[in-house]
C-alpha positions, 0 to 999 in steps of 0.5 A: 500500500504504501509503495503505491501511495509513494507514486502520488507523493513528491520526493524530498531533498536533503536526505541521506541513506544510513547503512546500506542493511536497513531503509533507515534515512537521515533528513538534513533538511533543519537542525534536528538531522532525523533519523527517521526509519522505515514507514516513520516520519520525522519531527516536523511530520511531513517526511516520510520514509516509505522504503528507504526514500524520503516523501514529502507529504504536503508538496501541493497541498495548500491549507490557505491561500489569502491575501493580506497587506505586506505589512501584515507578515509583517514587513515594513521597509519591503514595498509597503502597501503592497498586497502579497499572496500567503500560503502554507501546508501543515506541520512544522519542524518546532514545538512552540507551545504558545503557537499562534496557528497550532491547528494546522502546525500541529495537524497531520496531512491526512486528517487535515481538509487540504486541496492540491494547489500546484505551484503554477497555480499559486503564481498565477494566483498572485498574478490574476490578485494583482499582488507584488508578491508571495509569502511562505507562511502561516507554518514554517516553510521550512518542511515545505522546502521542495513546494516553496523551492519550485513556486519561488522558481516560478515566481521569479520567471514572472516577476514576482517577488518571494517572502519567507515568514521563517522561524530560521530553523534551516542547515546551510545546504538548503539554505544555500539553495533556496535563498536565492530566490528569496527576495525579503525574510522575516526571521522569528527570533522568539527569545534570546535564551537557549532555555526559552528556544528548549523548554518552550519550542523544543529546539535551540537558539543558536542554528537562528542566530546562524541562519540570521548572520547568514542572510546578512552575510550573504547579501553583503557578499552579493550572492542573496538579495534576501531583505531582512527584518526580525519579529520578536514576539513577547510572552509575559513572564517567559521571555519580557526580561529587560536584561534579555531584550537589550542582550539581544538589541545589542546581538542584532545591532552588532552582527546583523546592522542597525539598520534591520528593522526589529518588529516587538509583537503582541502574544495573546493566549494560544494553545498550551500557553492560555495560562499567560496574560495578553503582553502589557502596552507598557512592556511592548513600549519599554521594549521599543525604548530599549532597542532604540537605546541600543542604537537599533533605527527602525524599531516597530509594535505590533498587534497594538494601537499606538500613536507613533510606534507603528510609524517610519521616521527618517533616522536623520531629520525625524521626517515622518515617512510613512505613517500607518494606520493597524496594518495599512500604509496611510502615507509614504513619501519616501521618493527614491529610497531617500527621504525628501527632507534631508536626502538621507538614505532609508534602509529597504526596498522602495518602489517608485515606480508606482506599478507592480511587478504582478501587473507587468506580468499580467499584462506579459499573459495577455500578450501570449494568451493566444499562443497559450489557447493552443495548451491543454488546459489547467483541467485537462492537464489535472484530469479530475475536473468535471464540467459539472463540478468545480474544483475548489484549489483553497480557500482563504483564511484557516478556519474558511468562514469567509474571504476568497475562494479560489478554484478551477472553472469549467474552462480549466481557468483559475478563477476567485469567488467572494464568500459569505460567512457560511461559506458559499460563492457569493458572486463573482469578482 
């Protein structure tokens, strides 16, 4: 049976076979390096061992695909006010025990709603949503390697630009590979002790502080192009140790830059963490005052309402730049990367241009569509759609109560339905 189901599943990189004896494997893909024996998954869940060769379970198989404002991901110096499209699989190759999306992180493929959504489609996706970008995200997608590998390959043919929303637990190899075709990361650095990343995430502190120092690195060294920024999110009690969030200020402002933009964000109780209070304004502030002491330039809350902490100064003259309102841009006047007071350079990546990459590309598809009449279509090439019967590709939103719904059409064309709160095609957009 499983010989058979390993025909559907799509082979994982970064493997190795153990002793020539045995079909034990060992994954090389995250810090963790599994052992995983025959019929076994690893860590994260979605790799398997089905004799001798390792699977990856969750290649195709989207369990959301949105779109959300860039700011949401959140990134603040990487075209702002941009949309991107996000998606994720199931599983994850941590334990945290607060996570903020535990019920696919936590979920196994086969007892989890998914839907088989090739990479082809999610690029077209983003392309037809008009969205400058696609975002890796919702789990780690890290334990989605080959799936993110081969949709950031093809986004980078039609011009859209990749985003990891990444805890950082990946070995150098990998890394080496997909990274450049990752044009931004935000790398969640959950707390800057090895007991924390240990008691509270069952891993270790120092493969993110590796992964963190290679983005930098490598980018300096012109062999990425990957724009960083860093999320700290702040549990009371846990990891809100004044001491402990200069020590880690200091760690980024001289390893990283003091130009990396450093996100403080909110916790809310979540999943074996619903014993801990909501982060205080007061701790989310100090900690920003904390950072900017420490020299650190662009320092952000999130999850708050606040009057000016959300907000983008030139480091400079203390122009207002761009001003936000939750997770909307309400005004950028940056104009060239420079800020048009003073002239000082802004750390990031600005677009002036006005028009995005997804609307270059677009207009790209219209020019051959007629060249592209003559290819099998979507449905063709799938071969399960029925005429009768739409093929929904994913839905927005984990819970899908409401948002978008993308699917395949009679026609084999990608297509976008409006929901209502029960879920039904409302009408077409």
């Amino acid at each position: 049976m499983e010989a058979e189901d390993a025909k559907k599943l799509h082979r994982a990189k970064y493997w190795t076979k153990l002793d020539a004896g045995s079909n034990d494997v060992q994954c090389r893909l995250c810090p963790r390096n599994c052992v995983i024996r025959d019929s076994r998954r690893g860590f994260c869940g979605v790799r398997k061992n089905i004799g001798g060769i390792l699977y990856s379970l969750v290649y195709g198989k989207a369990v959301s695909l949105h779109v959300d404002p860039i700011e949401k991901k959140p990134l603040y110096h990487f075209y702002p006010g941009t949309e991107i499209l996000s998606f994720g699989t199931i599983g994850c190759n941590l334990a945290c025990k607060f996570c903020q999306n535990w019920e696919i992180s936590k979920a196994k493929p086969e007892e989890y709603p998914v839907e088989d959504v090739t990479p082809e489609q999610i690029v077209q996706a983003a392309i037809d949503r008009g969205c400058r970008s696609i975002a890796y995200t919702y789990t780690e997608p890290t334990i989605f390697f080959e799936y993110v590998l081969d949709t950031a390959k093809l986004a980078r043919k039609r011009g859209i630009k990749n985003v990891l929303v990444t805890n950082g637990y990946m070995n150098e190899e990998p890394f080496n590979e997909l990274y450049r075709y990752i044009d931004a990361a935000n790398v969640d650095l959950k707390a800057f002790t090895q007991k924390f990343y240990a008691d509270m995430a069952s891993s270790r502190l120092q493969p993110v502080l590796d992964t963190l120092k290679r983005i930098v690195d490598q980018r300096k060294k012109g062999k990425i192009n990957t724009w960083l920024e860093i999320t700290n999110l702040i549990i009371p009690g846990l990891n809100d140790s004044f001491p402990q969030i200069e020590k880690m200020c200091g760690w980024i402002n001289e390893n990283l830059g003091d130009d990396v933009p450093l996100h403080f964000s909110k916790f809310f109780p979540m999943y074996m963490a619903v014993d801990r209070l909501p982060t205080p304004k007061e701790t989310l502030v100090n900690a920003y005052k904390a950072a900017k002491r420490v020299g650190l330039k662009y320092v952000y809350i999130g999850n708050l309402w606040t009057e000016k902490e959300d907000d983008t100064y030139c480091q400079k003259c203390r122009k207002l730049l761009i001003s936000r309102i939750g997770m909307r841009v309400e005004k950028n006047i940056i104009k060239n990367g420079r800020c048009p007071e003073c002239g000082e350079l802004i750390a990031g990546v600005w677009d002036d241009a006005g028009s995005s990459a997804a609307e270059s590309a677009k207009q790209k598809e219209e020019e051959t569509k007629e060249d592209k009449s003559k290819e099998p279509t979507s449905a063709e090439k799938c071969g399960k759609i029925d005429e009768a019967d739409e093929g929904v590709i994913a839905r927005c939103g984990i819970k899908k109560k409401h948002g978008y719904l993308y699917y395949i059409d009679k026609n084999g064309n990608i297509a976008c339905t409006k929901m209502n709160r029960k879920g039904r095609k409302k009408k077409k957009i």
